[in-house]
N, C-alpha and C positions, 0 to 999 in steps of 0.2 A: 176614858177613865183617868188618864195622868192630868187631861185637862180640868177635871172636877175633883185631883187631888183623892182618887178611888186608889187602894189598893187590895187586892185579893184578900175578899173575907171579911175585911173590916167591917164597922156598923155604920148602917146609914140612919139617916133620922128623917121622916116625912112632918115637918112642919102643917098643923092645922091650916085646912082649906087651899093646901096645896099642892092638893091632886085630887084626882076622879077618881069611883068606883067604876070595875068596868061592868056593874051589874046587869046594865040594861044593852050591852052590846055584845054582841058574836064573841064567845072566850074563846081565845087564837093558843090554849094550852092547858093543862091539868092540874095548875096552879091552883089552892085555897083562895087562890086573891091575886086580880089585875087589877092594877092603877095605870093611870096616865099622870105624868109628871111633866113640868119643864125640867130638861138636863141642868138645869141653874138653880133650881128651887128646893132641891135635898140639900140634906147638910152630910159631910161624909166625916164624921169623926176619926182622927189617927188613934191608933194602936196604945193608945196611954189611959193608964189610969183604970176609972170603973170599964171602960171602954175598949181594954185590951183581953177583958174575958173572951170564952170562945162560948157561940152561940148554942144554945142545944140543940144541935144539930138532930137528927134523926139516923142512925145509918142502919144500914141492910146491910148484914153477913150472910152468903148463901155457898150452897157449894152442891154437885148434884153428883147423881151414882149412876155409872152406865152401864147395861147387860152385854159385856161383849164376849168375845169368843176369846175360847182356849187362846193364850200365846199372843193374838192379835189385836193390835192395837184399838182401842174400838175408833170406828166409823162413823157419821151423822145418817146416811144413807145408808146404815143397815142395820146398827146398833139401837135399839131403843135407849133410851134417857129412863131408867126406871124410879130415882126419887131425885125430890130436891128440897133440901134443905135450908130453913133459915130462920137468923135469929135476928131482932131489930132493938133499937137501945137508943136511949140517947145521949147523947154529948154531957158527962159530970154523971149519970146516973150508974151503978154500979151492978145493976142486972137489967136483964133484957125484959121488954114490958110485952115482947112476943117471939114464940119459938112454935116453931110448925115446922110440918114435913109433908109437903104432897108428894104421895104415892102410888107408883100404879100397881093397880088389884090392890090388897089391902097387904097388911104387916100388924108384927106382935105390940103391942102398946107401949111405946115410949113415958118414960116420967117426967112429969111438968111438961108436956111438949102434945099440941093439940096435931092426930094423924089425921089430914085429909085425903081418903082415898079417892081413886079416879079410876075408872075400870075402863077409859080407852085415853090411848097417850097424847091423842092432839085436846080433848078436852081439857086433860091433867096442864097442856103447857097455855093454852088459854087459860084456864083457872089461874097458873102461876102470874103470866103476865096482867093479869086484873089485878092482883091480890098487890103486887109492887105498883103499881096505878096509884092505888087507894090507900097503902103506905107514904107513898109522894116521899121516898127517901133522898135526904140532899146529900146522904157516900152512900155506895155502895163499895164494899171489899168484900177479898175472899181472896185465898189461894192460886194465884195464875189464870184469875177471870178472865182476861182481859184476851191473853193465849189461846185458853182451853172451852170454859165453859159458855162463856159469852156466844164465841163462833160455832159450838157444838149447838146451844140451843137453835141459835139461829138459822144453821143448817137445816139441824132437825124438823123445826118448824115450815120451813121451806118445803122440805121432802114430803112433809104429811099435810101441806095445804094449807096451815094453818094462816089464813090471811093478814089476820089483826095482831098478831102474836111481834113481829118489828118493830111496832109502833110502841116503844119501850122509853124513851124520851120524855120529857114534860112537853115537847112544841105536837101542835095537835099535824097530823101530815108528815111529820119527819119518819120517815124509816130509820130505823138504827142497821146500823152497818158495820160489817167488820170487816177493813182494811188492811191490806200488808203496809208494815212500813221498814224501813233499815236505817241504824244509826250508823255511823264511824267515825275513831277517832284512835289518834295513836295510842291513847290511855287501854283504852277498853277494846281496841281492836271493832269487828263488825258486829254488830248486833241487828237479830231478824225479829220481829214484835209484829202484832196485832194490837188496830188502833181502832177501839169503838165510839162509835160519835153517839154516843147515848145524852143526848141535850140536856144540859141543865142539872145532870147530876154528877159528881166527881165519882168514877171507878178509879179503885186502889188493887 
């Protein structure tokens, strides 16, 4: 990137006849569109100008609800995951162009907000993770995902089988995974996080 003068975000430009579709080969991911480029043949626009807009991006807000017990903190391995929440938008526009909520069993009717129920919980989180697939959102945010709900679902999905359900990433084969990680520094002292390698999409 610093050698082709790339920085985080900016706008690239694909100059006519200077790249492949990858229509007719193996697609290595759940992208709209592979190209093949030479690393020398884009042009990487700086941050000026018409050029310093922000792209309309797509993003996912989700956040989910768990059934757990009295007192006790819920669990992945004992808790079900009962809804999950979400709204998607894009980057300049001022309301969401989708709001849902898959549910398991069903629930009272929501306003503006399409209920899809699920009457068994590894479907419902299959469902979920097709549904962010075919979103193909370039954020994802929400409330301490990255912490809580990220490695809850992931759990969850583990505990109840659900095979395909990892594969949450745009690279097609990538598991996603939630890793421990620790920062420290005199400023801020130790800090303990969860670090999701969801490929190709920014979690906030």
């Amino acid at each position: 990137m610093i050698d082709c003068k790339v920085t985080g975000a900016n706008w690239i430009e694909l100059p006519p006849k200077s790249y492949k579709l990858r229509a007719k080969l193996p697609e290595t991911s759940t992208c709209q569109l592979e190209i093949d480029i030479r690393y020398d043949r884009f042009i990487s626009h700086p941050p000026e100008g018409e050029w310093s807009k922000i792209a309309p991006l797509r993003i996912l807000s989700f956040d989910i609800e768990c059934a757990g017990r009295k007192g006790i903190f819920p669990e992945p391995t004992i808790d079900p995951i009962i809804q999950i929440a979400n709204m998607v938008t894009r980057q300049g526009e001022k309301h969401p162009f989708i709001r849902n909520v898959f549910t398991l069993n069903s629930c009272a009717p929501i306003v503006a907000t399409d209920v899809i129920e699920c009457y068994d919980q590894g479907k419902m989180l299959q469902a979920w993770r097709d549904f962010v697939i075919e979103v193909d959102p370039d954020v994802i945010i929400g409330y301490n995902i990255a912490n809580f709900d990220f490695p809850y679902l992931l759990e969850r999905a583990q505990h109840l089988k659900v095979n395909k359900f990892p594969y949450l990433g745009r690279m097609k084969g990538i598991k996603t995974e939630a890793k421990d990680t620790k920062f420290s520094s005199k400023a801020y002292g130790t800090r303990e996080n969860k670090f999701i390698n969801i490929l190709f999409y920014n979690h906030l």
